[in-house]
C-alpha positions in Angstrom: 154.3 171.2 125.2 151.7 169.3 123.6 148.1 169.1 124.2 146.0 166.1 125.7 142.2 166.2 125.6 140.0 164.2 127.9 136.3 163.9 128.6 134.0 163.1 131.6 131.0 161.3 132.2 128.9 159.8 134.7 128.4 155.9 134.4 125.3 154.0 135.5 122.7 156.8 135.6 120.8 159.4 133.4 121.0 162.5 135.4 124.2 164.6 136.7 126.6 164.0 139.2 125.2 160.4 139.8 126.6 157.5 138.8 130.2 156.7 138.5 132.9 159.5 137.5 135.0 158.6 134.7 137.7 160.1 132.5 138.1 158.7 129.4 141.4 159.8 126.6 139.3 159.6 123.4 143.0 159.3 120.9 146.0 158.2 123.6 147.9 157.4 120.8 150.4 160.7 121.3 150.1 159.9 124.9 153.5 158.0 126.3 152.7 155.0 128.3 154.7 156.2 131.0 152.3 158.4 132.0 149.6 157.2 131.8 149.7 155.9 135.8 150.6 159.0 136.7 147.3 160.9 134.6 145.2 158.5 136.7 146.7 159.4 139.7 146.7 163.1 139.2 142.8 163.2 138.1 142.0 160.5 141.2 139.1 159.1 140.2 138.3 155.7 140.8 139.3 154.6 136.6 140.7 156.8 133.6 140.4 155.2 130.5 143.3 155.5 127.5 141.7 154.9 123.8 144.7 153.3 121.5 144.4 151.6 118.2 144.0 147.9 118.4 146.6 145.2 118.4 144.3 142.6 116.8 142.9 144.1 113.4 139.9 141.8 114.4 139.3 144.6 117.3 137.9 147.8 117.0 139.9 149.7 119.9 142.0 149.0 122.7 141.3 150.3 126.4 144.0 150.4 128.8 142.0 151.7 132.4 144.2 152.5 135.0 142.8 153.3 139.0 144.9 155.8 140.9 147.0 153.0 141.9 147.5 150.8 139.0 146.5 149.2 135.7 142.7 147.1 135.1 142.3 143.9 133.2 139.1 144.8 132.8 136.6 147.2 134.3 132.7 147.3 133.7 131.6 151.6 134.1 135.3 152.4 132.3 134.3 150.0 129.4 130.8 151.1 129.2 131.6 155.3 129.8 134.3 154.9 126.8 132.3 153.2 124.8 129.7 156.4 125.1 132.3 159.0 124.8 133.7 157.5 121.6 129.8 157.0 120.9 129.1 161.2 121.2 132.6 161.7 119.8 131.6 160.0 116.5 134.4 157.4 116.5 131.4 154.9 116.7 128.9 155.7 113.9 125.3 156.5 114.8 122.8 153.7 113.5 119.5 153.6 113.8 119.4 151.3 116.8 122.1 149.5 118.2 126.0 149.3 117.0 128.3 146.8 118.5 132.1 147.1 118.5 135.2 145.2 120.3 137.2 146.3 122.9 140.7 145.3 123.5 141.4 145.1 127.4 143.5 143.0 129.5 141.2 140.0 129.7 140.7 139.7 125.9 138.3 141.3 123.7 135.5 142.5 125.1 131.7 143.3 122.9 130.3 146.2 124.0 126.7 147.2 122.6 125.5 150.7 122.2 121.9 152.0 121.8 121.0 155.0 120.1 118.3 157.7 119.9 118.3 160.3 117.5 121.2 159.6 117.1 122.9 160.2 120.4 123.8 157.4 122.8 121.4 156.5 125.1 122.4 153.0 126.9 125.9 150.7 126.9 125.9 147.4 126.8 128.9 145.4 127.3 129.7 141.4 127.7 131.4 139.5 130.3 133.2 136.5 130.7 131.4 133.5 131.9 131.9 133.4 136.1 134.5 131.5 137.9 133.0 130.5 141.6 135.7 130.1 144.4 134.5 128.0 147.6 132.1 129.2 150.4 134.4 131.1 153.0 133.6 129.0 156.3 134.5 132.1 158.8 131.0 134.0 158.3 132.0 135.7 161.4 135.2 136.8 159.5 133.2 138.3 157.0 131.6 139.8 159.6 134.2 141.7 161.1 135.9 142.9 158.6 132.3 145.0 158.0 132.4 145.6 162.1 128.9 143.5 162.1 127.8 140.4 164.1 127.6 137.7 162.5 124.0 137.8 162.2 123.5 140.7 160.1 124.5 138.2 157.3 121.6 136.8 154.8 121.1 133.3 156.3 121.9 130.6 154.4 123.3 132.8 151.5 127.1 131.8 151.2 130.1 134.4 150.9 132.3 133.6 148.4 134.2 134.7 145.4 133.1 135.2 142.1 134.9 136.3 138.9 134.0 137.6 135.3 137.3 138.8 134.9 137.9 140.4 138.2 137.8 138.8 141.6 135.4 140.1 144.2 134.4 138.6 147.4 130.5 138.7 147.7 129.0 139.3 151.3 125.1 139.4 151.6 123.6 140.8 154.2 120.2 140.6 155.6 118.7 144.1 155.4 119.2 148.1 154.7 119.8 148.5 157.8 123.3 146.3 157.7 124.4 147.3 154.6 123.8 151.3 156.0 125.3 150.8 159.1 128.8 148.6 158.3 132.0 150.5 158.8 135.0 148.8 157.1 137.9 147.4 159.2 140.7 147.8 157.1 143.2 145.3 158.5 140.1 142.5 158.8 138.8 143.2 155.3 142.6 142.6 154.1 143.0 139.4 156.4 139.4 137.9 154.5 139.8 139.0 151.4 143.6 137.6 151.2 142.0 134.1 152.2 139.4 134.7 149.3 141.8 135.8 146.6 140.5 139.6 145.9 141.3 142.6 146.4 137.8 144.2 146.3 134.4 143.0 148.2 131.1 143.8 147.3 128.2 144.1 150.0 124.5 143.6 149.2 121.2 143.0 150.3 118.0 141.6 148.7 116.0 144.6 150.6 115.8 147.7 148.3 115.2 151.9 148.0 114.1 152.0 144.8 110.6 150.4 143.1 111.8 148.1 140.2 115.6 146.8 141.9 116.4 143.9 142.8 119.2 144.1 145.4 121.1 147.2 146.7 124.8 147.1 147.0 128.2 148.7 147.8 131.6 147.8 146.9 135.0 148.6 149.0 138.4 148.0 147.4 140.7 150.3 149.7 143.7 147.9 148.4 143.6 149.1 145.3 143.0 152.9 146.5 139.2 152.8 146.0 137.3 153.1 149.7 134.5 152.8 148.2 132.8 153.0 144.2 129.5 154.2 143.4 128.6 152.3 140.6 130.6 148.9 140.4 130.0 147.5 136.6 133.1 144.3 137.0 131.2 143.3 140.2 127.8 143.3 138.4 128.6 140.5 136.3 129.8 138.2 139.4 126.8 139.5 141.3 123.9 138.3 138.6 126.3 134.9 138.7 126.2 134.7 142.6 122.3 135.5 142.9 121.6 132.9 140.3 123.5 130.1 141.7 122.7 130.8 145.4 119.0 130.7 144.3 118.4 134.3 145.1 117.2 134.8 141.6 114.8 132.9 139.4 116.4 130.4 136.8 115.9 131.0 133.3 116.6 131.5 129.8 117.6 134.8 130.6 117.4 136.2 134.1 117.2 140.0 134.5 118.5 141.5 137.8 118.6 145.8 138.7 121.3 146.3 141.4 121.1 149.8 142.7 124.4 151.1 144.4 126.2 154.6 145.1 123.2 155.4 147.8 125.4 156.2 150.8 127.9 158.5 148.9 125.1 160.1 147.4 125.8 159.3 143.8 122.8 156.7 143.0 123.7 154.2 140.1 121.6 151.8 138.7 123.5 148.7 137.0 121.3 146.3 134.6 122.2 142.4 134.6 121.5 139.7 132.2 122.2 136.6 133.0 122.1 133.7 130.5 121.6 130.2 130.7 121.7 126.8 128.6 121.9 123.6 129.8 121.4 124.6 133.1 125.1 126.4 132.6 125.7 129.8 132.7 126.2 131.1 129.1 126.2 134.7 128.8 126.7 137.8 131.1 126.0 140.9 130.5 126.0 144.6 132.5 124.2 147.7 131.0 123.4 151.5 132.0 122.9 155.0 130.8 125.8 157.3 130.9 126.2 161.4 131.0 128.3 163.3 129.6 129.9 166.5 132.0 132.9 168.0 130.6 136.2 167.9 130.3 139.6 169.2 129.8 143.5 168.3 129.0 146.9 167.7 130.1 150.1 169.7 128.7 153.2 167.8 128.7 156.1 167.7 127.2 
C-alpha cells in the first residue's frame, strides 16, 4: 500500500469553515489516473484538485480538478485553493510581494497570481479567458420556474443569458434578497432551461446586498453535475463581472472592480473579487481573486 497525502482549505474567505471546501493532491504524480474520479467521489466535495508536472515546459504545473461526478476544464476556487496550498507547501517560492506561475488545465494555461505576507500566502489571483455571450433567453418565465418564482421576481430589463470564460453558466438576475432567499430549484425545469441555454450550471444574483462594500449577492446550482448548490463559485465570477458590465449593471471602465458575496444561505459566506478589463470598448482581461484557509488534511492508502 502506498501512501497519498492531501490538504484542505477553504476558498474565498479569511476565516474557518467559510468559503469553499477544497482538497487539493499537492504531488499526484504516484497517483494512477484511474482513480482519480473515484478520490473525488469518495471525499465529495464539490472539486479535488490533482497537482502533476506539466506537459508544456513553458508551464509551471498541471491541475486536473475533478467534481464528484466528473472531470473540470477549468474551475476558479480549485485553481485559486491549489495555487495556495502549493503556496504554504513551498512548491511556489515566497517573494516579497507577488509571484505568478502557469497552470495547466483543460482550457489552456491558465496565470494565476499569488500575494504574500511575511511570507505566507495571503490572496490568489488567477486569469480568465475573455467571455463568450450566448443570446438573451426569450422565456423569462422559464427562468422563472425552474427557480419556482413568478416571473416578476426577475431584475427588469436585465436579460438572462449565458456567459462563458471557460465554463458555461446561465445568468438569472433577480430583483431583490428576498427572491434570491426564497427560490427553491425545480430540478426537471432547471434541466429543460438550461439544456436550451447550453449549461449545465446557473448562477442566481441580485444587485441588493448583506454585506457593506459588495456589489451583488449570488448563488449558483449545478445539480447536473452533482453540485445542488456551491458556496463560493470562482468559474462563474468571471462570466458574472462580463454579464454586469455588458448589461450596464456596472460602470464602464479601464478596469471595473465588482465584490460578489455568495455561500449566505448554506452558511458558508464567500466573498469573490472581480476585475474586469476594458480597451477599445472590448473586454480585455478577466480576473477572479480571494483569500484562502488552510484546515487540514489527510491521505488515501492504495495499492
Amino acid at each position: 500500500m502506498a501512501r497519498h497525502h492531501y490538504l484542505l482549505v477553504d476558498v474565498f474567505t479569511d476565516r474557518m469553515f467559510g468559503g469553499n471546501p477544497l482538497a487539493v493532491f499537492p504531488d499526484a504524480t504516484q497517483l494512477p489516473e484511474r482513480v482519480f474520479q473515484n478520490i473525488a467521489n469518495e471525499l465529495n466535495l464539490s472539486e479535488t484538485t490533482f497537482v502533476l508536472p506539466p506537459r508544456d515546459a513553458a508551464n509551471d504545473f498541471q491541475v486536473r480538478i475533478f467534481t464528484p461526478q466528473f472531470e473540470m476544464p477549468m474551475a476558479g476556487h480549485p485553481t485559486l485553493g491549489t495555487a495556495f496550498v502549493l503556496a504554504r507547501e513551498g512548491r511556489i517560492p515566497a517573494t516579497e510581494g507577488e509571484a505568478t506561475v502557469v497552470f495547466e488545465e483543460g482550457v489552456g494555461p491558465i496565470r494565476v497570481t499569488i500575494r504574500f505576507k511575511d511570507g505566507a500566502p495571503e490572496f490568489v489571483t488567477m486569469d480568465q479567458p475573455k467571455p463568450e455571450f450566448g443570446p438573451e433567453l426569450e422565456d423569462r418565465a422559464a427562468c422563472a420556474e425552474m427557480l419556482t418564482l413568478e416571473e416578476g421576481d426577475l431584475l427588469p430589463g436585465a436579460p438572462c443569458r449565458m456567459v462563458s470564460c471557460g465554463v458555461p453558466y446561465l445568468i438569472v438576475p433577480l430583483r431583490d434578497l428576498a427572491a434570491v432567499r426564497r427560490l427553491r430549484v425545480n430540478l426537471q425545469a432547471m434541466e429543460r432551461v438550461q439544456k436550451t441555454a447550453g449549461v449545465r450550471a446557473t448562477f442566481v444574483f441580485t444587485p441588493e446586498t448583506e454585506q457593506a462594500g459588495s456589489h451583488v449577492h449570488g448563488r449558483m446550482f449545478a445539480p447536473e453535475i452533482g453540485v445542488m448548490e456551491d458556496p463560493a463559485t470562482g468559474s462563474a465570477a468571471g462570466p458574472l463581472g462580463c454579464y454586469l458590465l455588458r448589461s450596464g449593471l456596472a460602470e464602464a471602465g479601464a478596469e471595473t472592480a465588482i465584490v460578489c458575496e455568495q455561500g449566505f444561505e448554506m452558511g458558508r459566506p464567500s466573498i469573490l473579487h472581480i476585475t474586469i478589463g476594458q480597451s477599445g470598448g472590448e473586454i480585455s482581461e478577466v480576473k477572479v481573486g480571494g483569500a484562502a484557509v488552510a484546515m487540514g488534511g489527510g491521505w488515501f492508502d492504495l495499492p
